[in-house]
C-alpha positions as CSV (number, residue, x, y, z in Angstrom):
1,X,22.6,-10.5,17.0
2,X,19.3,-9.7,15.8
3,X,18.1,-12.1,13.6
4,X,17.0,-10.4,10.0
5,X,13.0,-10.2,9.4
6,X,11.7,-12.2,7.0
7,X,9.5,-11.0,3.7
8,X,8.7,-13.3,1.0
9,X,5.9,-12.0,-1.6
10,X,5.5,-16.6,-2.2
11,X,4.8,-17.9,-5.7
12,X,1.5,-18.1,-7.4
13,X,0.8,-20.8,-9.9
14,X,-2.2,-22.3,-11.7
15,X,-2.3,-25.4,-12.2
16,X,-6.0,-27.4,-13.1
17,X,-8.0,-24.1,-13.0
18,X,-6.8,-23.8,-9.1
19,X,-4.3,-21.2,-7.8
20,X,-1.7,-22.3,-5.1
21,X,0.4,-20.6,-2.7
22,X,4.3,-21.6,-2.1
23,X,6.2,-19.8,0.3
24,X,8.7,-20.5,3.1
25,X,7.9,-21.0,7.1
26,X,10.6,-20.9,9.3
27,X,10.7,-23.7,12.4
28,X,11.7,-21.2,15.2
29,X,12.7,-24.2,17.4
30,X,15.5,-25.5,15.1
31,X,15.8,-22.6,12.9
32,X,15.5,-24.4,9.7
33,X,13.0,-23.4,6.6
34,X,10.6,-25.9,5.0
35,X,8.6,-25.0,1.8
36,X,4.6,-24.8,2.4
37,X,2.0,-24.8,-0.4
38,X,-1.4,-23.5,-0.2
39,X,-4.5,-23.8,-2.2
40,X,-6.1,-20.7,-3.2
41,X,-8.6,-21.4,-5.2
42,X,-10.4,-20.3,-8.4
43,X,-9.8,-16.4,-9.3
44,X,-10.4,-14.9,-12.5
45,X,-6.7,-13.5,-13.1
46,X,-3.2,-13.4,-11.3
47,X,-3.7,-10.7,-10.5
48,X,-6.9,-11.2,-8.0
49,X,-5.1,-14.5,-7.0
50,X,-2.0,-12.6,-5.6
51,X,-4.3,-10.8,-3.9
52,X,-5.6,-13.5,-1.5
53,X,-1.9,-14.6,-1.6
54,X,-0.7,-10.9,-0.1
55,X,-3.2,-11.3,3.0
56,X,-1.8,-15.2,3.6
57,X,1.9,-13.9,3.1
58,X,1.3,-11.0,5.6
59,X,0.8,-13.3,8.5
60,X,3.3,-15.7,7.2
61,X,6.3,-13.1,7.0
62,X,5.1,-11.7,10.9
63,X,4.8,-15.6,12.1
64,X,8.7,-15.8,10.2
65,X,9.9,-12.6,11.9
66,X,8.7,-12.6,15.4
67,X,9.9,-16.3,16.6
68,X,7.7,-17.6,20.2
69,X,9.1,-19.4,23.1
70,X,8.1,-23.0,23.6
71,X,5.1,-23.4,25.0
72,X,4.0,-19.5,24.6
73,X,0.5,-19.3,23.5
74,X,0.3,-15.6,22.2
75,X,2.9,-13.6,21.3
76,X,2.5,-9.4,20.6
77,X,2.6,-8.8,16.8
78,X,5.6,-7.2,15.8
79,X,4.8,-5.5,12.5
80,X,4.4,-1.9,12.5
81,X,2.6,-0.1,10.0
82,X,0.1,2.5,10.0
83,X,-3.3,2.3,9.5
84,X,-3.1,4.6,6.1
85,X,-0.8,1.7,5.0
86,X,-3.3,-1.0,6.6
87,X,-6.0,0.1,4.1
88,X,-4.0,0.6,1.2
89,X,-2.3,-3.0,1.5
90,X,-4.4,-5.5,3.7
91,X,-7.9,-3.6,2.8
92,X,-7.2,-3.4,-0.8
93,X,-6.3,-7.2,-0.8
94,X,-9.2,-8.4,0.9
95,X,-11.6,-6.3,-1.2
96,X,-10.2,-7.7,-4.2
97,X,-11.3,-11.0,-3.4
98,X,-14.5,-10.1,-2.2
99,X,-17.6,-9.7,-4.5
100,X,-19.1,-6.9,-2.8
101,X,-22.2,-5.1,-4.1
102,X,-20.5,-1.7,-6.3
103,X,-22.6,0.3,-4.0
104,X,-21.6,-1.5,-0.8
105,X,-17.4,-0.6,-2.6
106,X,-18.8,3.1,-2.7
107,X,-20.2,3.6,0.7
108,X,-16.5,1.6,2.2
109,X,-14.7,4.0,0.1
110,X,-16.8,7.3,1.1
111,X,-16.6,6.1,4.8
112,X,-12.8,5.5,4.9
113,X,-12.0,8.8,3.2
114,X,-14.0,11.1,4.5
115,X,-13.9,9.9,8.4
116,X,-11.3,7.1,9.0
117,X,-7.8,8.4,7.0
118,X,-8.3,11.9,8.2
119,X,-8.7,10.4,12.0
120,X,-6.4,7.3,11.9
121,X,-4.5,7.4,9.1
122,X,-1.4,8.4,11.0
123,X,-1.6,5.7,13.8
124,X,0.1,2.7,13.8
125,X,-2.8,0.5,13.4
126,X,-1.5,-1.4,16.8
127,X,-1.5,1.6,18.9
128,X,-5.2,2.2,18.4
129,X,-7.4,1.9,21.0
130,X,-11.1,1.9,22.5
131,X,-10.4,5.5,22.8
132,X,-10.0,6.5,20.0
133,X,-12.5,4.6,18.4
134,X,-14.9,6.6,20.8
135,X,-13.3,9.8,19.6
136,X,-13.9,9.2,15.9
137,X,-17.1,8.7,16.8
138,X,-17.3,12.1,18.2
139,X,-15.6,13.5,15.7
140,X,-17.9,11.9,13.1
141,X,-20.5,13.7,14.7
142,X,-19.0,17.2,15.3
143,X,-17.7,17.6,11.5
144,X,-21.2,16.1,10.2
145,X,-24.0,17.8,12.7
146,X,-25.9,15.1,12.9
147,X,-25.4,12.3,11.4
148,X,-28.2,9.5,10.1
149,X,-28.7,6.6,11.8
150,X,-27.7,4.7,9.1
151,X,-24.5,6.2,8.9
152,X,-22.9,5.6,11.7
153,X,-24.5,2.1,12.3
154,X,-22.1,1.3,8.5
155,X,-19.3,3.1,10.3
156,X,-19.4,0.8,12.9
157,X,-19.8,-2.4,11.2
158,X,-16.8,-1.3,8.7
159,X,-14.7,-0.6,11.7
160,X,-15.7,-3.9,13.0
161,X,-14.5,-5.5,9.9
162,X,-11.4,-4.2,9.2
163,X,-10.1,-4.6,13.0
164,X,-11.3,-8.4,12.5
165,X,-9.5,-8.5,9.5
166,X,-5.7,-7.0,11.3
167,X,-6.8,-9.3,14.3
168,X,-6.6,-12.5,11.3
169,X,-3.4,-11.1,9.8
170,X,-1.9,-11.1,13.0
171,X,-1.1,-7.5,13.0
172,X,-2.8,-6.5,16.6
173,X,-3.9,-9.1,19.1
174,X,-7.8,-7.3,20.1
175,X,-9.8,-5.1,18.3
176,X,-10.1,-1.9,19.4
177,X,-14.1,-1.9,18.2
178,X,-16.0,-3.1,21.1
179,X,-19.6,-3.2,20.7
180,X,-20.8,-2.4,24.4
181,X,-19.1,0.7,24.0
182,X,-19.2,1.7,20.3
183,X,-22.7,0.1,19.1
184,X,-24.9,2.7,17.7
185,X,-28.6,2.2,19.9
186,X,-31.7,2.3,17.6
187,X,-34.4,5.1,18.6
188,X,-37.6,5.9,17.9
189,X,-36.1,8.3,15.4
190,X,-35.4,4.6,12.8
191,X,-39.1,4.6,12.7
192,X,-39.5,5.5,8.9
193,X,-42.0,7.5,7.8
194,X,-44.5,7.1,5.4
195,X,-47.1,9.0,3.2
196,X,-51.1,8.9,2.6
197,X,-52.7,8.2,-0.7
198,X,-53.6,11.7,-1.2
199,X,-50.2,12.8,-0.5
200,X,-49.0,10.7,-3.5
201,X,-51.6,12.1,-6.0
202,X,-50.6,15.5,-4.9
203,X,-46.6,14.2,-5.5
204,X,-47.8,13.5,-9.2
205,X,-49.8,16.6,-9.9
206,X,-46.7,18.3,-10.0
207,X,-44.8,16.2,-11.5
208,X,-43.6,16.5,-15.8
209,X,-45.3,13.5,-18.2
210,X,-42.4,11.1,-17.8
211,X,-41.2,11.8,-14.1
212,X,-44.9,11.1,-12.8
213,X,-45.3,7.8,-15.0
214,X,-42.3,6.5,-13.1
215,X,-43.0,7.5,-9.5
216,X,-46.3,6.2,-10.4
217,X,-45.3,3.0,-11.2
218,X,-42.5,2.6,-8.1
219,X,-45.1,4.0,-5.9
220,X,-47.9,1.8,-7.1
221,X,-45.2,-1.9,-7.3
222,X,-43.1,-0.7,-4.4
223,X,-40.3,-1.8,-6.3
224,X,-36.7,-0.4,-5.3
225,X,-35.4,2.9,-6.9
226,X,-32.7,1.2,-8.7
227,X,-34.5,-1.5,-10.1
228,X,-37.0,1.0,-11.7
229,X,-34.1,3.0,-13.7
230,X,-32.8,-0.5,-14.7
231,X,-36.8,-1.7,-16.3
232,X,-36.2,-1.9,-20.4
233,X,-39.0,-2.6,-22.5
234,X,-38.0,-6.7,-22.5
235,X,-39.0,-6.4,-18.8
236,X,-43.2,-6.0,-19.7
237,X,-44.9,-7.9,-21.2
238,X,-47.9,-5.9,-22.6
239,X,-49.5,-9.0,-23.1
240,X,-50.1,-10.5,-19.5
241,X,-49.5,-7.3,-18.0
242,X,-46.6,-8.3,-16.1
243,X,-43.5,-6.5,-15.5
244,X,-40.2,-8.9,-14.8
245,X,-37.8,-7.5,-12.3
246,X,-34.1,-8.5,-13.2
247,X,-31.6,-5.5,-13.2
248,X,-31.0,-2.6,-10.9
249,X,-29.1,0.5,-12.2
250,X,-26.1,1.7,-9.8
251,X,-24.3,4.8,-11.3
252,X,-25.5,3.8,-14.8
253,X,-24.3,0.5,-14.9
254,X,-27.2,-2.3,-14.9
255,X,-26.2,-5.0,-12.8
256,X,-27.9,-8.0,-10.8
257,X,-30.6,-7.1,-8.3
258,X,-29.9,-6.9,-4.4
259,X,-30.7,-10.4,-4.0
260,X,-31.7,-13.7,-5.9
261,X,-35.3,-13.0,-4.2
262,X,-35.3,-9.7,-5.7
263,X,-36.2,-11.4,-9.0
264,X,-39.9,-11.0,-9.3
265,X,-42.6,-10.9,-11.8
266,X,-45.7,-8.3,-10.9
267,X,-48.7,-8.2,-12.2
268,X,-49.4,-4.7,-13.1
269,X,-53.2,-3.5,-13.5
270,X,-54.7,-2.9,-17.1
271,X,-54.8,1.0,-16.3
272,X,-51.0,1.2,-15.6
273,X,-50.1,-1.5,-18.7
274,X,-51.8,0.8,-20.8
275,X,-50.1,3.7,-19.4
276,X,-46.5,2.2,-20.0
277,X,-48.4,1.2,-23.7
278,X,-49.2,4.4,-24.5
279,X,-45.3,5.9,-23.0
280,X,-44.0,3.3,-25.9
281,X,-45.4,4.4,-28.2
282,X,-44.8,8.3,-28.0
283,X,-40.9,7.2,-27.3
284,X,-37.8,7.2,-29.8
285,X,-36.5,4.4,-28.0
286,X,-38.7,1.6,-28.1
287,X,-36.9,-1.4,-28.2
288,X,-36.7,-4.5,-26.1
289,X,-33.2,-3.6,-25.1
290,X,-34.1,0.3,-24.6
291,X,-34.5,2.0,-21.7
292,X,-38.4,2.3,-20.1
293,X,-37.8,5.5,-18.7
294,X,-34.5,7.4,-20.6
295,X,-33.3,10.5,-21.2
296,X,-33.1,12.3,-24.9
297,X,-30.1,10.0,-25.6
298,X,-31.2,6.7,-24.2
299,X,-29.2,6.5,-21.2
300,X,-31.6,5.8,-18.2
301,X,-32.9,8.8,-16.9
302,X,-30.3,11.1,-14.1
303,X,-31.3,9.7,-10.1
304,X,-30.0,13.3,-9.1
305,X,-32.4,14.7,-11.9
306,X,-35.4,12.8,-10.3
307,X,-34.4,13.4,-6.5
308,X,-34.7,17.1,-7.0
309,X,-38.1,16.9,-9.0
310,X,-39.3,15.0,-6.4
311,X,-38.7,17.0,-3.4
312,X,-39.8,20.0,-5.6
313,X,-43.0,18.2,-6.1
314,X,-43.1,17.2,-2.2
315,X,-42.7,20.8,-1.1
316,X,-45.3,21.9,-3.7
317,X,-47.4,19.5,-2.2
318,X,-46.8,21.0,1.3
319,X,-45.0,17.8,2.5
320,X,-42.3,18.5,5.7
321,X,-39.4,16.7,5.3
322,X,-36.8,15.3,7.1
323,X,-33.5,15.1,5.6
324,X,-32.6,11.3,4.6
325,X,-35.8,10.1,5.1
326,X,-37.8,11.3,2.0
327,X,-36.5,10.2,-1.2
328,X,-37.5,7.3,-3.3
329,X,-37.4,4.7,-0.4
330,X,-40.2,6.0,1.1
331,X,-42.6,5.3,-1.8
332,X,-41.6,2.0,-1.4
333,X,-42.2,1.8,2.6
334,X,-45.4,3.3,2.0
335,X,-46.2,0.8,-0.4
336,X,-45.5,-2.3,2.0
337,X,-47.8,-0.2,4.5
338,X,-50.5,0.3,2.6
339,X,-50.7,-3.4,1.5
340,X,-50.4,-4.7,5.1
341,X,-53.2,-2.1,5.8
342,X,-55.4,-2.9,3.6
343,X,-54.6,-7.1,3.5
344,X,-52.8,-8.0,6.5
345,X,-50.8,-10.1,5.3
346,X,-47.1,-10.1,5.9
347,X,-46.3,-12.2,3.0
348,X,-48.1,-10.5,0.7
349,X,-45.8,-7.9,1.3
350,X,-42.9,-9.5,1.7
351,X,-43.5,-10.8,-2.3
352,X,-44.5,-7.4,-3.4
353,X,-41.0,-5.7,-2.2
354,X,-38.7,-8.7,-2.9
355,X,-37.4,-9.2,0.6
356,X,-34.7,-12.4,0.8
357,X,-36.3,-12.8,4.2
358,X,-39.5,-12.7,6.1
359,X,-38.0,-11.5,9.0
360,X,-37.3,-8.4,6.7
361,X,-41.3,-8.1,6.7
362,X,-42.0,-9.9,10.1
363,X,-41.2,-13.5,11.5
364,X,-44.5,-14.6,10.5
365,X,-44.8,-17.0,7.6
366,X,-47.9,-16.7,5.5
367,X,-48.7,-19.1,2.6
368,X,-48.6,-17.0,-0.7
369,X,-50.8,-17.8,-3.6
370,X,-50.0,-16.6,-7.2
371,X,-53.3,-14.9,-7.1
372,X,-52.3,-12.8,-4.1
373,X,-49.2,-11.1,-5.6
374,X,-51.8,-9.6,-8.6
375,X,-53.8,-8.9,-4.9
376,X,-50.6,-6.7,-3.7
377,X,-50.8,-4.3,-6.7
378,X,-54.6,-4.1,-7.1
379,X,-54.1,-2.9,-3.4
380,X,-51.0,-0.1,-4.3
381,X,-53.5,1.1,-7.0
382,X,-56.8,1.8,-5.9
383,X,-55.4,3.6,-2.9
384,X,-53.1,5.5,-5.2
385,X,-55.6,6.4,-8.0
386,X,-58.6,6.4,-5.3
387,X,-61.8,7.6,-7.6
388,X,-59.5,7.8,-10.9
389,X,-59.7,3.8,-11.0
390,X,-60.9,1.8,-12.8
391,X,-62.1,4.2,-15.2
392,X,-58.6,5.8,-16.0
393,X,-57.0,5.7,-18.9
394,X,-53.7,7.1,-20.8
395,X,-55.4,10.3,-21.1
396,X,-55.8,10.5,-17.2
397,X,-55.1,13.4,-15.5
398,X,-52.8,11.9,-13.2
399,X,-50.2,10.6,-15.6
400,X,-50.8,12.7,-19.2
């Protein structure tokens, strides 16, 4: 007689600010149940807590159901489900316990829509193989031309990740994601590009008031895209001409910055304090909690909006591009460039961007004086506003 499969969903209590796990474990040997209990943790809600519970309780209820012979050091998983049902169960359980950057949520999301359902979906997760790993890869490549670098080096590492994640909960016994095989090489085509200090002026020439002001000011700090839409007036400090960056904007929601190192306070020249002086003052929004850089309503200003008015302003300019490689990023690569240039000094730059690690810039440590992160943006300006500076002021022709 077949012996009946075991699922339990366990019990999740609180008790002392900790959740904890009870469910049964059968002793395949003698055939008799004894009650385990195991600690979860802190989570915000039961909800998040059950969760984490639902990933324990999937390999306890396939260690229940699929009993080993003595002595038997592996045995072949037994549950069947598909890979549509892996992600909407296993996925979903291990993301909710995760604190994973929103945009890092959206790319997993766009990723496992648009390329893995439509390819695995159907397959029971355990019948995947190198194979057809290989052929999504294809696939991905067929249905999107030609794909960026970037994403098929994210494809990878998600794939990586989830089959790491059915390996844990017992459900398959090797991952299908092998990276001899499957590993996206790096080229000479990841060298990213970068633009000269003429090419920048032209980029603001053609530019409206507002939209060159802030391209100015990313170009000329190298700070991140996001972090820029996030700046309100209680970021600058009109005093000490420093500008504090805290926030970055992801779909209109303000949240912490990439990393604890991205917290950084530059120290703008007087020629741009002044110009961020002058943009208070002509703005309806002025207050410490307002948005720098907003639209009519004081929501921060539309990234699609500013995308398009770049490129506009990049074709204008008679700039080539090359798709994925010349948005807002590159303002801020050209920015490290021109610093290292110019200075030299890895460090330097490596303070200027906000990198959590050197090794980001290069493996070369540099001592860092508070002097030299003023020396970063005197650097990002004078090549940007070449004969215009010192001399320039909020009536400048480059930003009025």
């Amino acid at each position: 007689m077949a012996r009946r499969r075991s699922h339990q969903k366990g019990s999740v209590k609180k008790r002392g600010g900790q959740w904890t796990l009870r469910y049964r474990e059968r002793d395949h040997s003698t055939g008799k149940w004894t009650l385990k209990r195991v600690p979860l943790g802190e989570f915000k809600n039961e909800k998040a807590a059950r969760a984490a519970a639902d990933v324990i309780m999937l390999q306890a209820n396939s260690h229940n159901s699929s009993p080993r012979s003595p002595g038997s050091p592996s045995r072949k998983p037994e549950t069947r489900i598909t890979f549509r049902e892996f992600i909407e169960r296993e996925w979903r359980a291990y993301t909710a316990v995760r604190e994973h950057r929103s945009s890092t949520m959206h790319s997993h999301h766009s990723l496992i829509k648009n390329h893995l359902l439509p390819f695995l979906g159907g397959m029971e997760i355990r019948d995947i193989t190198p194979g057809h790993i290989s052929k999504l890869f294809g696939q991905v490549r067929t249905r999107t031309g030609q794909p960026s670098r970037n994403t098929v080096s994210h494809l990878f590492g998600l794939l990586k990740l989830i089959f790491r994640i059915a390996v844990d909960a017992d459900l398959i016994q090797r991952s299908p994601v092998r990276p001899t095989i499957h590993r996206p090489e790096s080229g000479a085509d990841d060298e990213k590009p970068i633009l000269r200090a003429e090419q920048i002026r032209a980029i603001l020439s053609g530019l409206a008031e507002t939209e060159r002001l802030f391209v100015l000011l990313v170009a000329i700090t190298g700070m991140r895209f996001g972090e820029a839409l996030a700046l309100c007036w209680s970021d600058f400090d009109a005093e000490t001409q420093e500008l504090r960056i805290s926030h970055t904007l992801y779909r209109l929601e303000r949240k912490e910055p990439k990393t604890p190192s991205s917290n950084r306070a530059l120290k703008l020249k007087t020629v741009i304090a002044v110009l961020l002086e002058a943009h208070r003052e002509h703005s309806v929004f002025r207050g410490e909690r307002d948005y720098i850089f907003c639209r009519r309503d004081g929501r921060p200003m539309n990234s699609n909006a500013l995308r398009t008015h770049l490129y506009r302003a990049m074709d204008k300019a008679g700039i080539e591009r090359t798709k994925g490689k010349f948005g807002f990023h590159i303002l801020r690569h050209t920015a490290g460039s021109l610093i290292y240039a110019k200075s030299g000094d890895l460090k330097l730059v490596q303070e200027q961007l906000g990198h959590s690690d050197i090794s980001t810039t290069s493996d070369i440590y540099v001592h860092l004086e508070d002097k030299a992160v003023e020396e970063g943006t005197d650097i990002l300006t004078r090549e940007i506003l070449g004969e215009l500076y010192p001399s320039c002021t909020q009536e400048s022709e480059m930003v009025s």
